[in-house]
Structures are given as C-alpha cells and as structure tokens.
C-alpha positions, 0 to 999 in steps of 0.5 A: 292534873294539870298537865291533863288540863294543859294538853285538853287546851293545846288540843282545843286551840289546835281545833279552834285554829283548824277551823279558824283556818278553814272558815278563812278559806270559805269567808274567800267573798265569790260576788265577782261571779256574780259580775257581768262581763263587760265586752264579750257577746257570748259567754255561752260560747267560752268553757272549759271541761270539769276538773279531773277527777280525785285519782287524776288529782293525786297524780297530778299532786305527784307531779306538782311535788317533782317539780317543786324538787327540782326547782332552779334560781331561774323558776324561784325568779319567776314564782317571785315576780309573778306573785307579786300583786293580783294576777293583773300588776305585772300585765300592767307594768308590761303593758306600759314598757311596751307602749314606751317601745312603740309610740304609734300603738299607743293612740289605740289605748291597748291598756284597755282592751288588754285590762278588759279581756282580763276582766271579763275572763276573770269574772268567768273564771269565778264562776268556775271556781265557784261551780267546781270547788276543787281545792288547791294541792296544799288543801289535798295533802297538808304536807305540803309545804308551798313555796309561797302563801297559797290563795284562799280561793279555789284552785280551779281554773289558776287566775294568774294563767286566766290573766296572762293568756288573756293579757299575753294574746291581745298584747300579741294583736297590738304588738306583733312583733313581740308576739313570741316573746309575749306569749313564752311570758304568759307560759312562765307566769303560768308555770311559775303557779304549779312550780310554786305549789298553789296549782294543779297543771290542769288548774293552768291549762283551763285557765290558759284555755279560757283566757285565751278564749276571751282574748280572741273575742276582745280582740275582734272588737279591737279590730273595729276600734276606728282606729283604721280611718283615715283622715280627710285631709281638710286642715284649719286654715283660720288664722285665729285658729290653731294650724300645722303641718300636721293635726296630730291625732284628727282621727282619735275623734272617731274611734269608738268609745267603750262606756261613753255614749258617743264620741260627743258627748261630753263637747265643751262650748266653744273657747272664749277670746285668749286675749286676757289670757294670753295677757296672764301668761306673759305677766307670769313670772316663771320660778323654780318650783313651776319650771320643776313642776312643767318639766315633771308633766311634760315626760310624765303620762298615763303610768303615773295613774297606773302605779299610784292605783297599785300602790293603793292597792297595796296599801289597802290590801286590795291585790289578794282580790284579784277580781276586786284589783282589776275591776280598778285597773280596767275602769281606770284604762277604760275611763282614760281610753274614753277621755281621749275620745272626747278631748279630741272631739272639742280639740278638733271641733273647735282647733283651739289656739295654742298661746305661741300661735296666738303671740308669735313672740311668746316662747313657751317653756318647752315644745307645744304638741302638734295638736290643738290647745282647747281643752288641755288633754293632760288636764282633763286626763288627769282629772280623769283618772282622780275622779276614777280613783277618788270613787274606789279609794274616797279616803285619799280623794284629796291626793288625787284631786292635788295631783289633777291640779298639779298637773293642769297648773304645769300646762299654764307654767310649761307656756302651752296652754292658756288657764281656759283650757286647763280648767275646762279640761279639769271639769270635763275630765272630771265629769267623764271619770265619774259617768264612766266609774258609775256607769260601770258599777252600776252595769257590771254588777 
C-alpha cells in the first residue's frame, strides 16, 4: 500500500512540475509587442514570411542536432559570450570599444542610433513571436538537451539575431572600415543560437531579415543628424569670454535631437560674473582624495553609465527581458545623445570662460577642454544619466545622484570649471534626463 501511494505522489509532483513548467512558459510577459516603435516611418513596410512548417520544422531540428554534435572549443567560445546578458549587452560593450578606436565618430553618439535600431526592431520582433508561437527545438523534442537554458519565449524570430543585424549594420554605417568585421560578428552571435540548441536556423535568418530591415531605416535617419554642417568660422572674440584656436564642438548645437524638442530647449540663462568664483578656486586647498577624484572623471566618460545600467540589470535580473534590458540601454543613450545637444547650445551661446582664461596665472590640475566652460558638460551629462536610471531603478537612486555629484564636484577639483558651472549643469542635465525618460515612457508604450 504504501508504496502504491508513494508512486501516486511522485507521479502527481511529476505533473504538478509539468505544468509548473509550462505555465512558466506562458506567464513569459508580450507587453513589448504591444510598444511603439520609436524611429522607423513604416512598420508596414518591415516583414518576414510565416515560420516553416511542422514537417520542415523537424528537418530542421535534424540539423540543429548535427551541429550540436559536432561542436568545437571555438563555437563553445562563442555561445558563452553571446549569452551572456540580453541580447543587447555585448552590442553595448562593443560599441564602446569601437568608439575608444575613433574618437572623431563619437560627437555623432553612434550608441544611440545603434540602441534604438535594436529597440525598435525588438519590439517588431515581439510581435512576431506573439503572432506566430512557434516553440523552440528543445519544446519539440524534449530530448533535447541545450547547451544553455533555453529563453521562455517563443522562438521565432531569434532576438539575438534581431539584435545583432540591427546593431551590426548601423555599426557598419558609423564605422566602415570595420564594416566586415562587424557584420562576420553579428553571423557568430547569430549562429551561436542554433549552435547552442535554443533555435531553428530560419528562427535566425528571419531575425537577421528583420533586424537588417530596421537598420537600414535608422540608418537613413543617421544621415540626417546635422552632423554634416560646417561651421561658420565666426569665433568670440570677446576677452572676457571663452577664446581658442579652435571651438571644438561649434556644430553639436545643430545636430537634431531625437526626444527634446528643440536644440534650445532646455537654455540656461546667462552665466553670472566668475569673480567670486574664480576667488573659491584659488583659496581651495587641493588634497588627495579631490586629485584622486578629478583625475578619476578626467578619463572617465559615458561607459560608466553604461556598466553601471548592466550591473543593475544583472542585480535585478532584468537581462532575461530583452525587451525590458534595451528600453534602458536606448533611453539612456538617447538621453545623453540629447544633453549633448543641449549643453553645447548654452556653451556656444554664451562661450563661458573657462577659470585658466579668466586668471591667466591660475594652473588647473589637468588640461581644459578646447570648448567653453558654461555649463560643465561632465556635470550635466552625468546628471543625465542619474536621472535616467534613478526612474528604472528608484531603490538605488541615492548611488546614482552621489556619482552626479561626485562627478561635477571633480571639474571644481580638477581647475577647469568654476562651482557656477557644475551646479547649472547638474540641474540642467537632471531636468533633460527626466523629460527624456518620461516622454519615452509615455510615447513608447
């Protein structure tokens, strides 16, 4: 008797796990195909054809078995790399290390357009899992055993193809020389799907299809970024004023901005007289702490931002959603794309004097940028990015607004800005962080 009874529980907890397991799979939250696209002007315009069908589908389980057999250390390389996160994190860690290699492409902010080609064609991408459901291979043939955890969602189109064609061709665009290279890693990251056992090879050519679709759109708005206006030539000439041989960054004011309204929008008054300033920073007594933390800012930029969003998201487990991890990767590029904009419109407005130019005697702690000083853009950018992710993650708010500060105090230390111009650029970057995260939310969804 007993042991009747014990085989009616392991068969009842084998059940109960069963359809555990497959309520998991249907609790997998669709509300990103339910987003709006952000950039692309028809949508109408972006398909791919229906999934094969069953019979197709079991040759193509055939294949995806093959290969799984005949897996090399190099493909094993590959599956782990491209795994690791939401589709989006490697793109994000790339991005950066070709910016590092070309510093004349950054003042285009290529992280933005790439983050927002992978958004939008994320979004499309849900839709079409929603609308087709088909099941991944291991759901097929429960043998299958996958050399990482299969996603809950549905399998087709591959989000990690979507992701790579749509990061690897505006990449392409921004960097062309690096054009081949790019694109043979967007193929591996692609491969490493059905080389791993979680996709179909047509989940990952109609996921290449479409992201490659959305690239080319996004890329046509690129084109049009302002990015191609020359300056003038006329320069300050006002003494009082900020002057060099060159106003490194004249034209950023033009470029169009993606959520802010206008490049003006958020223009700060005019500066006041530095004099009381310029009387704090020569009583300032520099010590190791502020020199540590002036010298840390100076060769610190935007990646910070960038690996603090993942860790968060790796904290909260928040790379599973790849919908969910991009959205924060796109507002938070986006948000700093248009801060940009509108620092260097009150730079260029006003040409705020930078401390060394208003003392000639004074000797900052490292060099000042050839730009203005009013309002500092390290101050406001960073600002920026807090406010960003203080909205997606409120319970580490107070980190993030330490870091702003942190990072608008090391301009004073570093003897490049005055006090005015970090606290103005504080609040106004803090201002553009939230009307861009807000705005988006509320468009987007």
């Amino acid at each position: 008797m007993k042991k009747i009874i014990l085989s009616i529980a392991i068969a009842l907890s084998s059940l109960i796990a069963e359809s555990q397991a497959n309520t998991q799979t249907r609790q997998v939250n669709y509300e990103a195909a339910n987003w709006k696209t952000w950039l692309l002007d028809s949508t109408q315009k972006i398909t791919i054809p229906p999934p094969p069908s069953a019979v197709q589908s079991q040759t193509e389980l055939q294949t995806v078995k093959q290969r799984m057999k005949k897996l090399n250390e190099q493909q094993s390389e590959h599956i782990k790399y491209w795994n690791a996160g939401a589709p989006s994190y490697r793109w994000n860690q790339i991005v950066i290390d070709l910016l590092n290699q070309k510093f004349e492409v950054q003042l285009r902010m290529p992280a933005s357009w790439m983050n927002i080609a992978i958004y939008d064609a994320t979004i499309l991408a849900w839709k079409e899992k929603l609308k087709y459901k088909r099941e991944r291979p291991n759901v097929l043939d429960t043998s299958l055993k996958t050399v990482i955890n299969a996603p809950q969602t549905y399998a087709y189109p591959c989000e990690h193809s979507v992701t790579a064609a749509a990061a690897a061709y505006v990449l392409a665009y921004f960097f062309p020389a690096k054009a081949d290279s790019i694109i043979q890693m967007a193929h591996e990251a692609s491969q490493s799907r059905v080389d791993a056992g979680v996709q179909y090879p047509s989940d990952i050519d109609a996921g290449w299809d479409l992201g490659k679709q959305v690239a080319m759109q996004i890329i046509e708005k690129a084109k049009n970024d302002g990015s191609a206006k020359v300056w003038d030539g006329k320069m300050n000439m006002d003494t009082k004023k900020w002057t060099g041989k060159y106003p490194m960054g004249i034209t950023l004011a033009e470029f169009t901005p993606i959520v802010i309204k206008s490049h003006d929008q958020f223009r700060l008054p005019p500066p006041p007289d530095f004099e009381n300033d310029m009387k704090e920073l020569r009583d300032f007594k520099q010590t190791f702490h502020t020199a540590a933390q002036a010298y840390y800012w100076a060769t610190t930029g935007p990646e910070l931002w960038f690996d603090l969003a993942s860790k968060k998201m790796f904290e909260y487990r928040m790379m599973d959603d790849a919908p969910q991890a991009v959205r924060v990767y796109t507002v938070l590029n986006v948000a700093y794309h248009d801060a940009v904009i509108a620092i260097f419109d009150s730079k260029y407005t006003y040409w705020g004097i930078r401390p060394n130019q208003y003392d000639t005697t004074f000797k900052p702690l490292i060099d000042t940028p050839p730009f203005p000083g009013y309002p500092s853009g390290h101050a406001a950018g960073a600002a920026t990015s807090s406010s960003v992710l203080c909205y997606f993650f409120p319970e580490d708010a107070k980190e993030f607004q330490k870091l702003a500060q942190d990072c608008a105090d090391s301009r004073f230390y570093a003897g490049i800005h005055f006090k005015a111009d970090d606290e103005v650029g504080l609040k106004m970057g803090d201002a553009i962080g939230k009307y861009v995260v807000e705005t988006w939310m509320k468009l987007g969804m």
